[in-house]
C-alpha positions in Angstrom: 8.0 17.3 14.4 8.9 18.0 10.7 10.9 20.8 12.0 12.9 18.8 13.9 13.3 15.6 11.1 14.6 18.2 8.8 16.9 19.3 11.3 18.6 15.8 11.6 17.9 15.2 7.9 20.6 18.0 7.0 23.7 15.9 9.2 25.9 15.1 5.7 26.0 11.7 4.6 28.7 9.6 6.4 30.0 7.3 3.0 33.7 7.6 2.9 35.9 4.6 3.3 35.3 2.5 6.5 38.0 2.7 9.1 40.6 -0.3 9.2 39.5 -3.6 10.3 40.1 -4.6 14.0 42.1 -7.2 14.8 40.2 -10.3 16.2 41.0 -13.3 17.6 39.5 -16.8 18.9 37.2 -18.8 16.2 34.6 -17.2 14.0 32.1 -20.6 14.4 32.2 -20.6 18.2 31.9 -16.6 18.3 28.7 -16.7 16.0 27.5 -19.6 18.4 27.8 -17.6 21.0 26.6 -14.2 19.7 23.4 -15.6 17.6 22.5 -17.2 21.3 23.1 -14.1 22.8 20.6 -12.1 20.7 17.8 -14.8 20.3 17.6 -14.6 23.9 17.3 -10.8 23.8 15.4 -10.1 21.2 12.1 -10.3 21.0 8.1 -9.2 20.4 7.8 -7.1 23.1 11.0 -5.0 22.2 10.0 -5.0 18.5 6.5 -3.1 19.8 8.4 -0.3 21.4 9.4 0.7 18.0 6.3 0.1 16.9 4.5 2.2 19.3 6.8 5.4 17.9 5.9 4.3 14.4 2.3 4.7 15.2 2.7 8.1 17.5 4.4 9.4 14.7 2.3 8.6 11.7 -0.6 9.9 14.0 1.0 13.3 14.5 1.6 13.8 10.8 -1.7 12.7 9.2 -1.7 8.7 9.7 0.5 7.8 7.5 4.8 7.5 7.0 5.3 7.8 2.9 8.3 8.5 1.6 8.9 12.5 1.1 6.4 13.5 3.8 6.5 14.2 7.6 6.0 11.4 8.8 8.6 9.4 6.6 10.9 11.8 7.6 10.6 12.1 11.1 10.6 8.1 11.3 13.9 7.9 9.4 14.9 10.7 11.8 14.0 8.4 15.2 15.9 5.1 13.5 18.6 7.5 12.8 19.1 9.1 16.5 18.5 6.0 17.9 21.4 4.0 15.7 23.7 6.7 16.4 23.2 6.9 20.4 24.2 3.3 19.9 27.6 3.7 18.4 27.2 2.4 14.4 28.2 5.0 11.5 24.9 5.8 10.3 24.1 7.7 7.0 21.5 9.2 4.9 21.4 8.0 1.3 18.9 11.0 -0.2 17.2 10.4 -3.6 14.8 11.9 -5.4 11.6 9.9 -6.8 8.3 10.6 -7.9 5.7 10.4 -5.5 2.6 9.1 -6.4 -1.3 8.9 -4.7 -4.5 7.3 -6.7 -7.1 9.5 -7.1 -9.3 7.5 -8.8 -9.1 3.6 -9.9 -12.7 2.9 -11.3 -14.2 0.2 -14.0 -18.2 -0.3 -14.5 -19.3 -3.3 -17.2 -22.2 -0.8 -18.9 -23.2 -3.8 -21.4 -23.7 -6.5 -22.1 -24.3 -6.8 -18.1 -23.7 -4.0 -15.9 -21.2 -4.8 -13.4 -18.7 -2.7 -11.4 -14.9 -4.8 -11.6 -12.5 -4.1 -8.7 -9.5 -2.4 -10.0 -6.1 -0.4 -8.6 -4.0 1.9 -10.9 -0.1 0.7 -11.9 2.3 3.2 -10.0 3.4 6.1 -12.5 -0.2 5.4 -14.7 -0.7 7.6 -17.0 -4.4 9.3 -15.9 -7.6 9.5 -17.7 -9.5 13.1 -17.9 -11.9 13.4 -14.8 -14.9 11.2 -14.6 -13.0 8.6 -17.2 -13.5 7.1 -20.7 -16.0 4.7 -22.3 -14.7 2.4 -25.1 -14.9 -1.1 -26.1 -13.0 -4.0 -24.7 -10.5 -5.6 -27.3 -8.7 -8.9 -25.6 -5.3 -10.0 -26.4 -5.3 -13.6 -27.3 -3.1 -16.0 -24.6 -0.1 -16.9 -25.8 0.8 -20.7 -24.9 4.8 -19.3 -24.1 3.2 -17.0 -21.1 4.4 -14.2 -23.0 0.6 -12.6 -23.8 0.7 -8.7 -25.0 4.5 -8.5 -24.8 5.1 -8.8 -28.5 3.2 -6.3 -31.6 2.2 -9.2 -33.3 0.4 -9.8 -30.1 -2.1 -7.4 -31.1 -4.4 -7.7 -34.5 -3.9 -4.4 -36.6 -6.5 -2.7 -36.0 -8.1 -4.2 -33.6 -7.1 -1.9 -30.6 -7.5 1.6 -31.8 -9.4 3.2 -29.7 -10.1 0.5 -27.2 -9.1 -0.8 -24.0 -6.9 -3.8 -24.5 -7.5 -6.5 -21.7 -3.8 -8.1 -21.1 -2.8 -10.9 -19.1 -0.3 -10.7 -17.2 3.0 -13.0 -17.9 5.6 -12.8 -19.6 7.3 -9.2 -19.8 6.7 -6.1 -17.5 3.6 -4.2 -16.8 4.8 -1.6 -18.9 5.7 -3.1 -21.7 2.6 -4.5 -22.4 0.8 -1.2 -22.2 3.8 0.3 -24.5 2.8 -2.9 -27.0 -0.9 -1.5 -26.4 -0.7 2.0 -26.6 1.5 1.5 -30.0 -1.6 -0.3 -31.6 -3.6 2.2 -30.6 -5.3 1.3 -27.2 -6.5 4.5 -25.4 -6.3 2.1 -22.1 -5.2 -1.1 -20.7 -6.7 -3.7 -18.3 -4.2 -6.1 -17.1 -5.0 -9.4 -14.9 -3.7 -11.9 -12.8 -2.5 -14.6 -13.7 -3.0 -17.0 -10.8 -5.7 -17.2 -8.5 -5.1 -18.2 -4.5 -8.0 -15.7 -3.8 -6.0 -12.7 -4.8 -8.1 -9.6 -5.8 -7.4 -7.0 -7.9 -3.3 -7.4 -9.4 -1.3 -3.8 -8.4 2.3 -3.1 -9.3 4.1 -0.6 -10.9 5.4 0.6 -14.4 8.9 1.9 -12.8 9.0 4.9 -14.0 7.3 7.5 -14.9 9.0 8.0 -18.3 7.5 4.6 -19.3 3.7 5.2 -19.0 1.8 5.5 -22.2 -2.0 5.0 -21.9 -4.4 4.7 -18.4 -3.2 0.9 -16.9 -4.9 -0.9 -14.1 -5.2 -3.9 -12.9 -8.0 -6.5 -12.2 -8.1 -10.0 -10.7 -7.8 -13.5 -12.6 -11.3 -14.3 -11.9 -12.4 -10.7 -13.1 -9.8 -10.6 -16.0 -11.2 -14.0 -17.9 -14.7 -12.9 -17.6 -14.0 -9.9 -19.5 -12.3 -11.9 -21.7 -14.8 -14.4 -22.4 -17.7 -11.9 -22.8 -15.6 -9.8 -25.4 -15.2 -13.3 -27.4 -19.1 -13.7 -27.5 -19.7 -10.1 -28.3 -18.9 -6.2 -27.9 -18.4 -5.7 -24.2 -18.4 -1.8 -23.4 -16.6 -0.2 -20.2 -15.8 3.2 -18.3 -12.3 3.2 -17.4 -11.4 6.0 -14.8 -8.0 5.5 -13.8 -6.4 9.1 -12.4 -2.9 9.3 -9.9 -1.0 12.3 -8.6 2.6 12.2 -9.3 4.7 15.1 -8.2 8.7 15.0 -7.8 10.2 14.5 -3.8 13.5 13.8 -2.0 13.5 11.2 0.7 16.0 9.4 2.6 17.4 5.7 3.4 18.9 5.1 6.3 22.0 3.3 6.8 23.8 1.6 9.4 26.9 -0.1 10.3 29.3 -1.5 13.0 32.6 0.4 13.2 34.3 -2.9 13.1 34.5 -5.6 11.1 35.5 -6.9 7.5 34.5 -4.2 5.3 35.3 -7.1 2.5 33.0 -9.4 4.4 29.6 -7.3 4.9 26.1 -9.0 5.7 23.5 -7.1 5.5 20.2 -7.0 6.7 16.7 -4.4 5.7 13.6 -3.6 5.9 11.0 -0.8 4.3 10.3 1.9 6.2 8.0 4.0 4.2 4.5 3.1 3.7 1.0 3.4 1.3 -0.5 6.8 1.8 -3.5 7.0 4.4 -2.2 3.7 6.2 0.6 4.0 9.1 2.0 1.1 7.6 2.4 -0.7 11.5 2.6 -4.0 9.6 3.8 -3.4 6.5 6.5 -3.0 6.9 6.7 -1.0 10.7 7.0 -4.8 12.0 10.3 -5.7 10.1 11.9 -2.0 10.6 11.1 -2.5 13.9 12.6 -5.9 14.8 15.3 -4.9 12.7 16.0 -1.8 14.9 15.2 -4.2 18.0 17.8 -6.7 17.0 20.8 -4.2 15.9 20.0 -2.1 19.1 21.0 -5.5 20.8 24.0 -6.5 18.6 25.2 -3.0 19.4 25.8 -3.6 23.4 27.1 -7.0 22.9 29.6 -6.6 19.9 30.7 -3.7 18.2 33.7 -5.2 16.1 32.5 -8.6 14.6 34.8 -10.5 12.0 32.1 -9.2 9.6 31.1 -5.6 8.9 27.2 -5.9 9.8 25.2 -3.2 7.8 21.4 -2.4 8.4 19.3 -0.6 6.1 15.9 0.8 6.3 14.5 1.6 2.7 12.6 4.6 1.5 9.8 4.6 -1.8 9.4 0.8 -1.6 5.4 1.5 -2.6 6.9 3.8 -5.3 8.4 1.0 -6.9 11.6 0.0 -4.7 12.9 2.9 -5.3 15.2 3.4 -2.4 16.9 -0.2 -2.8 17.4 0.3 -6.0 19.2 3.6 -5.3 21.3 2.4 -3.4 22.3 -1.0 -5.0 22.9 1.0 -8.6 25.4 3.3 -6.4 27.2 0.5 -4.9 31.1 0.8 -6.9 31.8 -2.9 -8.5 34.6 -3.3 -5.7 31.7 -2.3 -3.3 29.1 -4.4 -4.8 31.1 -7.4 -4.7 32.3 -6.9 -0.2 28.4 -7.4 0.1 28.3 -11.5 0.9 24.8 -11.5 1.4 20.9 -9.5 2.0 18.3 -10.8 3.8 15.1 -8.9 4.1 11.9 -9.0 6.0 8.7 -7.7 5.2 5.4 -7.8 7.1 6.4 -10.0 9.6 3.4 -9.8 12.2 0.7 -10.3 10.1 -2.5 -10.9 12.4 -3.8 -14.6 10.6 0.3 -15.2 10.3 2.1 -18.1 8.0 5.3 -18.4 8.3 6.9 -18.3 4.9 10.6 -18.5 4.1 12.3 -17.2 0.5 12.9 -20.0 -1.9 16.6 -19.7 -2.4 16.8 -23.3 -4.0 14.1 -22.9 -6.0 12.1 -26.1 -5.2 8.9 -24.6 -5.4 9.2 -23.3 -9.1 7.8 -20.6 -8.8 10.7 -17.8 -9.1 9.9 -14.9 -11.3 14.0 -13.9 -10.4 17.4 -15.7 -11.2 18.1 -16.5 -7.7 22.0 -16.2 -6.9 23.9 -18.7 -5.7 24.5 -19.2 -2.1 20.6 -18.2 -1.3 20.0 -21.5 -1.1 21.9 -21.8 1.9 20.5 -18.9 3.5 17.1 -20.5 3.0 18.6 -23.6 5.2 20.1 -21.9 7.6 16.4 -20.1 8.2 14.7 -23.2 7.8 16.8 -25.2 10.1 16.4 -22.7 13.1 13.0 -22.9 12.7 13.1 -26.5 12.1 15.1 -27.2 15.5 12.2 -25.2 17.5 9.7 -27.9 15.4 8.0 -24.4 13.9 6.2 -25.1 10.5 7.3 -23.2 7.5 6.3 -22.7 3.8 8.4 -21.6 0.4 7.3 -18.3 -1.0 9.5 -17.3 -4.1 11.2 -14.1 -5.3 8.9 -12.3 -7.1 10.9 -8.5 -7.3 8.2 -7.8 -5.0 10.1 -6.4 -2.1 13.3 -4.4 -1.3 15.5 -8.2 -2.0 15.0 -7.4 -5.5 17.6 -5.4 -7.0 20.1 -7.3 -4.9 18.8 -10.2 -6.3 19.7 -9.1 -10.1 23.0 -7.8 -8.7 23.7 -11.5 -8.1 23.6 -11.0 -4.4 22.7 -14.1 -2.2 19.2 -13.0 -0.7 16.8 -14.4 1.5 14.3 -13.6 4.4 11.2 -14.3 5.9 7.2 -13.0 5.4 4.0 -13.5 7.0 1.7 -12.5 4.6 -0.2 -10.0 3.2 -3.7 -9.8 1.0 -3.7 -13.6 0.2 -6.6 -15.9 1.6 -5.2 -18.3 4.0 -6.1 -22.2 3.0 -7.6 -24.7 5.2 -4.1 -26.7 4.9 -2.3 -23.2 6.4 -4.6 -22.7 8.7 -4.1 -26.5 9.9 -0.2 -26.2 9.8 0.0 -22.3 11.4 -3.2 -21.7 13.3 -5.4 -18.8 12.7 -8.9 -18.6 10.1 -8.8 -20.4 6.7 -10.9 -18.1 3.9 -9.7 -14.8 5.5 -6.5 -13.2 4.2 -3.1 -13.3 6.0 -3.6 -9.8 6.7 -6.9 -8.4 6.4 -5.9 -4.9 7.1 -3.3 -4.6 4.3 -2.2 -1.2 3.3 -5.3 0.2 5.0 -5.8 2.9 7.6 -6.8 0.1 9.9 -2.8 -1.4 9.6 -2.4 -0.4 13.3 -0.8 -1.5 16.9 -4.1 -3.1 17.6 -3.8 -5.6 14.7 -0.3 -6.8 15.2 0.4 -10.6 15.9 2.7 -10.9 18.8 3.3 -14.5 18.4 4.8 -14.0 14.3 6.2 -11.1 15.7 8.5 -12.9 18.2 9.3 -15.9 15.6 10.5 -13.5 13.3 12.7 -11.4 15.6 14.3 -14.5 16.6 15.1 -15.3 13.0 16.5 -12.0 12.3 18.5 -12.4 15.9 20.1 -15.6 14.8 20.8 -14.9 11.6 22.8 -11.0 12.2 24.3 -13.3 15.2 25.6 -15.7 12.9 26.7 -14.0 9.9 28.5 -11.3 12.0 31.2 -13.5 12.6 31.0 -17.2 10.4 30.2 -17.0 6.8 31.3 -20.6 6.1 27.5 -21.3 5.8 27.4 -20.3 2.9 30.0 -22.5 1.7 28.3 -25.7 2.3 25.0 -26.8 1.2 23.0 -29.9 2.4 19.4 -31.0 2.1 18.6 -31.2 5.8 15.7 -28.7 7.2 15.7 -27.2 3.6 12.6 -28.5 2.8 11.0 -30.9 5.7 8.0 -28.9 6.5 7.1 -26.5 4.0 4.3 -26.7 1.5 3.5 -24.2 -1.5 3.0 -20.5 -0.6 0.1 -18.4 -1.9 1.1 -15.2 -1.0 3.6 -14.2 -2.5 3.4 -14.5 -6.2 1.3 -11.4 -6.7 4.3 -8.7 -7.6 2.3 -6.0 -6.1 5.2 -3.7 -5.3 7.9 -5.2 -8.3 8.5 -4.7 -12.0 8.2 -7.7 -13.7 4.7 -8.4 -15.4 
């Protein structure tokens, strides 16, 4: 199987200009009416789980996992790729090289004044402790009241952090500029926690690059994080800190697709990750969205090959090493080609088995934005929200976070948007009231896990979503004026606060 993904790896990249537009008549509105129809009654759960089943075949055959620079990643990208092709789009790979990354050891025991054992996962591109880890003190940075704790040196009392483990909270600044900050005052580690609670464990996410790690960093939860905190006010509080990651340089591939036809100076586009965590087959995150993805362009394909707009797909590589195949491809985009792409809207663990339904905030009414949305996502929020409004489906905000692949199309002032089910969050009683499913369990329990498998997938989520993608690649392939026009109705009528999302397990900001 590797033999054979390296095989259709090799076919050169297909980037050159795009061939001229076709000429089209009859009006874009009733077309997109038409064609959005067409698809939502095509698309749907059980064609999404065909995929699926090939996603799970192949990370069996290839050690039960799909990350990015192995095997199974590969031959995955080379199946979406084949598949694409047979269908008629101009597909491409974009190939990249990244550092890959897998945790050896995350570890941290309370050896006085209590002994306790804390729950914590090592920041992507950590620098490692030596085997078996390192005992030191605890020194707490104080809480700034400007959320901006540990990003500043004054943050950090001289002295006070040499040779210690400086407990940060997160807020503020990146993860790795607050264990720069630490490391500079002399910290030979750093503990950084959460900053909100909505039964989140331990906080992961990433320092970006490699070239930016100073000192061992890991993360804890809120609850965890302020108990530390609190004991180290009362007294010495003494730790062993093992955090040690594998990091070894790789090539890997995104995979790119678009009609022949179209606008090239009017392209929508539309993605989901393909790679996953290693020793998990990734079938919900983010298998479901790749595969409902595939599902719906598979569909567009027989029904409309030259739309008013150029419709590109994209399935992204190293998203769990930091988004690193969106960013790639965003940062290569020429200014002329940056600015054809009208929108991105992106879907991520879409099936989760205790499912919400959660919709980007592209107007921001929920507050809760870590990202300068750009305008125009506030009308691809609506146009979500109102399809799911007119089948009387419930819906929550969750915000941008630069958790997920929308991120670097966000701060390349892209409109954005998508939709999310949920991932390690605990689901509250009001959820569970408005979407079904068990309150006090997370949204999925299996979350980057081994056990993130066919057998776990929610068909129901899985058929809502597909519809939503359907509609939307329907719509956008041939009306933009959406996006144009901006009116309250639908935008917010039945959504609540999200809890998921706000945990930037996968982006760069702190």
């Amino acid at each position: 199987m590797a033999a054979v993904a390296a095989a259709v790896l090799s076919i050169p990249l297909l980037l050159g200009s795009a061939p001229p537009v076709a000429a089209r008549k009859g009006d874009p509105g009733r077309e997109a009416a038409r064609l959005s129809k067409a698809l939502v009654r095509e698309a749907s759960a059980k064609g999404a789980f065909k995929y699926l089943r090939k996603f799970q075949q192949l990370a069996d055959s290839t050690g039960g996992d799909r990350v990015a620079g192995s095997p199974g990643h590969d031959a995955s990208a080379a199946y979406v790729h084949k598949l694409l092709r047979k269908a008629g789009y101009r597909v491409s790979y974009q190939k990249f090289d990244f550092v890959y990354t897998q945790t050896q050891a995350e570890r941290l025991s309370v050896l006085s004044p209590a002994p306790a054992d804390v729950q914590i996962r090592a920041l992507t591109y950590t620098k490692s402790t030596p085997v078996g880890g390192i005992t030191a003190s605890v020194a707490a940075v104080p809480v700034d009241a400007d959320g901006t704790t540990g990003c500043e040196p004054g943050d950090y009392a001289a002295g006070g952090f040499a040779g210690k483990i400086a407990l940060i909270r997160r807020g503020g600044c990146s993860f790795a500029a607050k264990q720069e900050q630490a490391a500079a005052a002399g910290a030979v580690g750093a503990v950084i926690y959460n900053n909100i609670d909505a039964g989140y464990g331990p906080l992961s996410g990433t320092l970006s690059d490699p070239a930016n790690a100073k000192i061992p960093t890991g993360g804890i939860s809120k609850a965890d994080g302020e108990k530390l905190a609190a004991d180290a006010a009362r007294g010495p509080v003494s730790i062993s800190f093992e955090i040690r990651q594998f990091q070894e340089p790789r090539s890997t591939n995104n995979v790119i697709a678009e009609t022949p036809g179209g606008d090239p100076a009017h392209t929508v586009m539309f993605g989901a990750q393909l790679d996953t965590v290693p020793g998990s087959p990734g079938i919900n995150d983010d298998g479901s969205g790749s595969a409902a993805l595939l599902d719906v362009a598979l569909k567009l394909a027989k029904k409309e090959k030259h739309p008013h707009n150029k419709v590109r797909f994209a399935w992204w590589s190293a998203t769990e090493s930091g988004l690193v195949g969106s960013d790639y491809y965003v940062a290569h985009l020429t200014p002329a080609a940056r600015q054809d792409v009208k929108l991105y809207l992106h879907f991520e663990m879409i099936a989760s088995p205790n499912y919400g339904l959660f919709v980007l905030d592209g107007d921001g009414s929920d507050g809760a934005n870590t990202q300068t949305v750009p305008d125009g996502s506030a009308q691809l929020e609506r146009d979500i929200t109102q399809f799911l409004g007119h089948r009387r489906l419930p819906y929550e905000g969750t915000p941008f976070v630069s958790r997920f692949d929308y991120a670097p199309f966000v701060d390349a002032g892209i409109p954005s948007g998508g939709t999310f089910s949920g991932a390690e969050a605990i689901k509250t009683p009001a959820q569970a009231a408005e979407f079904g499913g068990t309150a006090g369990v997370a949204f999925d329990v299996n979350y980057q896990t081994a056990r993130d498998t066919l057998e776990n997938i929610n068909m129901t989520a899985l058929g809502i979503n597909s519809d939503v993608i359907a509609n939307a690649v329907g719509a956008y392939a041939h009306d933009l004026s959406s996006l144009d026009t901006l009116n309250t109705f639908g935008s917010h009528g039945s959504h609540g606060s999200a809890d998921d999302s706000p945990r930037d397990s996968r982006g760069l900001t702190g």
